[in-house]
C-alpha positions in Angstrom: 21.8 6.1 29.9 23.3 8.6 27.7 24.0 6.0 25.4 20.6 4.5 25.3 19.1 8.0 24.5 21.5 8.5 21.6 20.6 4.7 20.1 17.3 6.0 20.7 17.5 9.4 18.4 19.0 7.1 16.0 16.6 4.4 15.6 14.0 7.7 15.3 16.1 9.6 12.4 16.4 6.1 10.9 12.8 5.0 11.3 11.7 8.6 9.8 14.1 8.6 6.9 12.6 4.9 5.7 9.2 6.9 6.2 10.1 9.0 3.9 11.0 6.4 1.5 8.1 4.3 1.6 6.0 7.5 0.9 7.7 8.3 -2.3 6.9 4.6 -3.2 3.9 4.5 -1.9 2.9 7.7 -3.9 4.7 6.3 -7.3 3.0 3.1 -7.2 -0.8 4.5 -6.1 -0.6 7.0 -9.2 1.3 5.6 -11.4 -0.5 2.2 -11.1 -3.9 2.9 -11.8 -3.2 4.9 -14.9 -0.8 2.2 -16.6 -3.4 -0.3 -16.0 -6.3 1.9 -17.5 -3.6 2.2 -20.2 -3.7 -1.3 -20.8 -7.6 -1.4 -21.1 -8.1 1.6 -23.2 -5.5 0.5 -26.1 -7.1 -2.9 -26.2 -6.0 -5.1 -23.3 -8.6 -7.5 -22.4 -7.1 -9.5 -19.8 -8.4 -9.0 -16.1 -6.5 -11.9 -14.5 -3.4 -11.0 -16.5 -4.3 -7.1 -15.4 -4.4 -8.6 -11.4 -1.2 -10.8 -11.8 1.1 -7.2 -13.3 0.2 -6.0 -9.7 1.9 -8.4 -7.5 4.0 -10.5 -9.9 7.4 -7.9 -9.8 8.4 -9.4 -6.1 11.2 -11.1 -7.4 13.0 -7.3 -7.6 13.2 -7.8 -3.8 15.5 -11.0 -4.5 18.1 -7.7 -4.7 17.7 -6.2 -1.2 16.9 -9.6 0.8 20.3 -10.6 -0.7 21.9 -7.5 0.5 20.0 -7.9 3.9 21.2 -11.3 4.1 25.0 -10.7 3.3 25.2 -7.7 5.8 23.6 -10.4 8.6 25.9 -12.7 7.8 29.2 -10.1 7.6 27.6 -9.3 11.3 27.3 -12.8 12.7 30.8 -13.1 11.5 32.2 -10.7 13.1 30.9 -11.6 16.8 32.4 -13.5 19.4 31.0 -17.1 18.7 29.4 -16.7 22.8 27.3 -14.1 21.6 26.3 -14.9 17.8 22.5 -15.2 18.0 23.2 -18.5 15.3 25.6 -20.1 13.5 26.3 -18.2 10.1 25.7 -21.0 8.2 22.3 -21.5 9.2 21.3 -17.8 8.1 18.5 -17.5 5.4 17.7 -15.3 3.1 14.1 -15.8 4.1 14.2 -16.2 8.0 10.5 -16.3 8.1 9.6 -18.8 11.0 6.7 -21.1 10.3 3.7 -19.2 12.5 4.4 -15.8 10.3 5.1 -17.3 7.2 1.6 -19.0 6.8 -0.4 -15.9 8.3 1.5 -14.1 5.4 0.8 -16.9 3.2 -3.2 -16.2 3.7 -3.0 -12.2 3.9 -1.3 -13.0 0.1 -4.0 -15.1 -0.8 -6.6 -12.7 0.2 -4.2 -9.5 -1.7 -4.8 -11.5 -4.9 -8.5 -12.0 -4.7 -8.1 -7.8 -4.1 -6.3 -7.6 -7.0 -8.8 -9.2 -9.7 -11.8 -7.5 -8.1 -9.7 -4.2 -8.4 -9.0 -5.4 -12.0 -11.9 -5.8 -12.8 -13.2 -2.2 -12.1 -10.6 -0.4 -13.8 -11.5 -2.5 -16.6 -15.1 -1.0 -16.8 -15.1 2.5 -15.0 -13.0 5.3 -15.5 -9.6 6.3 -13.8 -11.8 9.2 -12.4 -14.6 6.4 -11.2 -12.9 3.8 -10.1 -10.5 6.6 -7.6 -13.0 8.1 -5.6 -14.9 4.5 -4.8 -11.1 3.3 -3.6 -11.1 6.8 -1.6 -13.5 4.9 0.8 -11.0 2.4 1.6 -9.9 4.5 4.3 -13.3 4.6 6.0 -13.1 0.6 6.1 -9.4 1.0 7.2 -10.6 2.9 10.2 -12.7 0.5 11.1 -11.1 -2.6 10.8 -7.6 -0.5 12.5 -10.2 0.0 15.4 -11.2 -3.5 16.0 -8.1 -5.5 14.9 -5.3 -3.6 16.5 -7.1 -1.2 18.8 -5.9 2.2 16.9 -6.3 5.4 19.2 -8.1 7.8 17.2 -6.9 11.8 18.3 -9.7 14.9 16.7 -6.9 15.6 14.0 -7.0 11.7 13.2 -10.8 11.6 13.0 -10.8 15.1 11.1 -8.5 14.1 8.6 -10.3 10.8 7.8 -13.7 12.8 7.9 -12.3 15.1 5.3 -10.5 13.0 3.1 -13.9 10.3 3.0 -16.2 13.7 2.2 -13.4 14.7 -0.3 -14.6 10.9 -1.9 -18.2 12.1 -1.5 -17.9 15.3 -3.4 -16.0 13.3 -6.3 -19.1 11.0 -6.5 -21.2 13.7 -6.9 -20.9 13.9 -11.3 -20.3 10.7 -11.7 -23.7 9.8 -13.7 -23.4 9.2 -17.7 -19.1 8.5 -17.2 -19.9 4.9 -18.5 -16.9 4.1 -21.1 -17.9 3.5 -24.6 -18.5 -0.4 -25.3 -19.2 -1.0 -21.7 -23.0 -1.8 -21.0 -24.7 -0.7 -17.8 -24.8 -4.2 -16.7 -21.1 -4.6 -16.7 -20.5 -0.6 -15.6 -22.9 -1.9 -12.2 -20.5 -4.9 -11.3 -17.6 -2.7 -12.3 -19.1 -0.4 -9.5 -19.4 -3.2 -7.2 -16.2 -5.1 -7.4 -14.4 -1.7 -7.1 -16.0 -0.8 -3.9 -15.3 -4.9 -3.0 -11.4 -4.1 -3.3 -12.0 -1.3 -0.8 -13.4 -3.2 1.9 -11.2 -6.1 1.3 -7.9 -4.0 1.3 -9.5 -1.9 3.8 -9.4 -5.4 6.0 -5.6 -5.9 4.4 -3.7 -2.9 6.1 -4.5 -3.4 9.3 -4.0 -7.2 9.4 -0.5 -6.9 8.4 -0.5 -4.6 11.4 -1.8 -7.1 13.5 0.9 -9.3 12.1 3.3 -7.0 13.1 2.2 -6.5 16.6 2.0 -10.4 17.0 5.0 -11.5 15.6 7.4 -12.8 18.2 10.2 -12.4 16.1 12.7 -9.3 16.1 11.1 -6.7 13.6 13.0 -5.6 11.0 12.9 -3.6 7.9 14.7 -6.8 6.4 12.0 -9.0 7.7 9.3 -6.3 6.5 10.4 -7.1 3.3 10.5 -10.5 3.7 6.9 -10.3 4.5 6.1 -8.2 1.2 8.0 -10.3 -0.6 5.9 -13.7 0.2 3.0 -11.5 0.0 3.0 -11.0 -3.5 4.3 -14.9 -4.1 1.1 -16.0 -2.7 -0.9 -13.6 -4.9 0.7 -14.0 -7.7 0.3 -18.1 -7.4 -3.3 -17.3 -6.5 -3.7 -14.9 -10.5 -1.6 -17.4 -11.9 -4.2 -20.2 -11.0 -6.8 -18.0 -12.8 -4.9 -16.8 -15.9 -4.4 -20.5 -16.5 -8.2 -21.2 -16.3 -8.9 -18.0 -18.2 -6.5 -19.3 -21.1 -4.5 -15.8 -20.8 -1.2 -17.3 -21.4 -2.3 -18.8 -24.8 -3.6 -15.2 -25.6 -0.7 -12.4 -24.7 1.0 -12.9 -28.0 -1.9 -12.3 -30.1 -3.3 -9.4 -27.9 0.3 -8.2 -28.3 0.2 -8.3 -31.9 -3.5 -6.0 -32.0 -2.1 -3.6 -29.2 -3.3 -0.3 -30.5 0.2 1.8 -29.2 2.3 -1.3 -30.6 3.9 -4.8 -29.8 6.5 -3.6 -28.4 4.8 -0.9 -26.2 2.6 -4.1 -24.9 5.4 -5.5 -23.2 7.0 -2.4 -22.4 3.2 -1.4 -20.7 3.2 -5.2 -18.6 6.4 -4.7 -17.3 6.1 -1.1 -16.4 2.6 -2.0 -14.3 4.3 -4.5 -12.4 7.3 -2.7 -11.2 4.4 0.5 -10.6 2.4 -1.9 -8.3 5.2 -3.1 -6.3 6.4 0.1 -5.3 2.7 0.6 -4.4 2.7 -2.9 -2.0 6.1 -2.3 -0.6 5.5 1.5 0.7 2.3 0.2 1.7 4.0 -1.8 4.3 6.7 -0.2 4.7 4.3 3.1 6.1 2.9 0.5 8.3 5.8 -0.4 9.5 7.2 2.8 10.1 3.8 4.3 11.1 0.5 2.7 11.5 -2.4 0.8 8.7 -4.4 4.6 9.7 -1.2 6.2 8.2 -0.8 4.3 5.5 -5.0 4.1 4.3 -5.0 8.0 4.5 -1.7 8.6 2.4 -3.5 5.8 -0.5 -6.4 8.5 -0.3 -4.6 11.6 -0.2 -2.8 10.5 -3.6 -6.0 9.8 -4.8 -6.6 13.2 -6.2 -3.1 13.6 -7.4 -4.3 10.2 -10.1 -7.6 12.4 -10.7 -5.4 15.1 -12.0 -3.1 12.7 -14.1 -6.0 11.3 -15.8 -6.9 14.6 -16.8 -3.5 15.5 -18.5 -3.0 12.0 -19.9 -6.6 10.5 -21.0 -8.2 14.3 -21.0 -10.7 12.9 -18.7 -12.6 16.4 -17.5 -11.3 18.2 -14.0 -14.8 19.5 -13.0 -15.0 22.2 -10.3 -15.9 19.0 -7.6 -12.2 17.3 -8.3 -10.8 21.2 -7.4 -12.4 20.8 -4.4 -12.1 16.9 -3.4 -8.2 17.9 -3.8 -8.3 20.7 -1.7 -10.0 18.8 1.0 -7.5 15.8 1.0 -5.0 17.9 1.4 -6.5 19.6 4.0 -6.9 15.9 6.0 -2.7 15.4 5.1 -2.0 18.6 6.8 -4.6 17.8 9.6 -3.2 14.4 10.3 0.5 15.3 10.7 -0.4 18.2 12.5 -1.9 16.0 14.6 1.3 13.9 14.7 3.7 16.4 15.2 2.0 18.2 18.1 1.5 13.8 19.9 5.8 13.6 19.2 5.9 17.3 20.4 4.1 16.1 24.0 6.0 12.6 23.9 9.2 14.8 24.0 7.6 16.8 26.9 6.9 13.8 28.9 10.6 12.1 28.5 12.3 15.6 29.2 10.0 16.2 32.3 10.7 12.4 33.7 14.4 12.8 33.1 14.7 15.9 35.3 11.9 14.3 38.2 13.8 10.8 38.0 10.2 9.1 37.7 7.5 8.0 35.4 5.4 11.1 35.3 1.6 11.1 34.1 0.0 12.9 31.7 -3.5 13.1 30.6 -3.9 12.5 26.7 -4.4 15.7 24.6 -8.1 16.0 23.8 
């Protein structure tokens, strides 16, 4: 027993430390993303598949901890009795993916890259400032689709922090009239608008399928399979931008839109390769929060960083902080703070519950907190 409860408080510590982790990712990739793309646009890039291919097409740096993950399985395997060795070690894989997951992976990477060209596409006709608050409302459609796909219990600190952070959006939307780039017509600046808002939903849909995923599985979930599943992911997306930069001509074109690059030739390449290692921190502490928490956690951490890009745009592209961006940030913060308070005070309870049960010797009841 005692030994259970200590595995226990390790598998917690463990569990909150990759958490952690995936948040600093996550928050690297969701601001540091956006703006290198918009980078792209605004020194003449004119590629949107080749803009939607950057954000899935660094997966191969997780070749590097899958081989790690794979030799540490296999220095484990060695090491047991042959009775209890799961399988033999020479069967391991560095994918060990069965068949059911890898093609419902397979078809959530599919859908990731059609995400990623209509995301594209709107940063490359609205503003960083623009093109942020419409993603804000992502989290409304992750609430949704969290509700109907994998049941997700909403608590008043939930629902208050998702309330906040979509007003926070709201406010933000509020002077966004007459922001139309220069050289973009109305016409394009509308389907901008919508394609934007498309992403959203469609990523909005995203999160909590890979939840669902998770939940179905009937495999052991790891961390090491977690990143199995982001790395084939982003294979299937990046096959899926491929297809269009090949239609689109884009590969003929790099080298001459290299060459006209207003910051430099060099800078070009420097500016692809930094996008795509930005975007796949993005993907992986995507998951990784879902893993570690839930798709609800992960949608209201993409929005809370939302603001935090607002303010980068401002020191970077001197795009104007208006009084409403002061106030959008102050109100996603106030939903962070109101959802881990939230959190804390559920784990707080849970504690309660086990200590109580231990002393009774029995399951004990307990309502839910309102």
């Amino acid at each position: 027993m005692a030994e259970e409860k200590k595995q226990e408080t390790t598998d917690t510590k463990m569990k909150r430390i990759l958490l952690i982790i995936n948040c600093l990712l996550l928050a690297l990739g969701n601001s540091g993303g956006p703006l290198i793309m918009r980078l792209y646009f605004i020194h003449g890039g004119h590629r949107v598949w080749l803009s939607c291919f950057l954000e899935t097409a660094g997966f191969p740096i997780m070749i590097l901890p899958l081989t790690i993950s794979y030799i540490n399985r296999r220095r484990l395997h060695l090491s047991q009795p042959p009775s209890t060795t799961a399988e033999p070690a020479a069967k391991l894989k560095i994918i060990s993916m069965k068949p059911p997951l890898f093609f419902a992976v397979a078809f959530i990477g599919i859908l990731t890259g059609l995400d990623d060209y209509l995301y594209a596409y709107g940063v490359a006709r609205l503003p960083i400032s623009t093109s942020a608050l419409i993603i804000a409302s992502q989290l409304g459609f992750t609430a949704v689709f969290a509700f109907l796909l994998v049941k997700q219990k909403f608590t008043a600190f939930s629902i208050n922090a998702v309330v906040l952070l979509t007003v926070g959006a709201g406010v933000l939307a509020m002077h966004t009239s007459g922001d139309r780039p220069a050289g973009v017509s109305t016409k394009q600046y509308v389907i901008g608008f919508l394609t934007t808002l498309g992403a959203s939903a469609l990523y909005g849909f995203v999160l909590p399928s890979v939840e669902l995923i998770y939940k179905k599985t009937k495999q052991n979930l790891t961390y090491s399979l977690v990143m199995e599943i982001q790395f084939v992911m982003c294979l299937f997306a990046t096959l899926f931008c491929i297809v269009g930069m090949i239609a689109n001509n884009d590969f003929k074109v790099i080298p001459r839109e290299a060459r006209n690059f207003g910051l430099g030739e060099r800078t070009y390449y420097v500016v692809l390769v930094m996008s795509a290692m930005l975007w796949q921190a993005f993907f992986l502490g995507a998951i990784g929060v879902i893993f570690c928490g839930s798709s609800l956690l992960s949608g209201i951490l993409i929005a809370v960083f939302l603001p935090v890009t607002e303010v980068l745009a401002v020191i970077f592209y001197k795009e104007r902080f208006q009084a409403e961006k002061g106030v959008s940030l102050v109100l996603s913060l106030w939903g962070f703070v109101s959802y881990f308070y939230g959190e804390i005070k559920k784990e707080k309870e849970k504690k309660k519950k086990r200590a109580m049960e231990t002393e009774m010797g029995h399951p004990l009841e307990v309502l839910p907190a309102p």
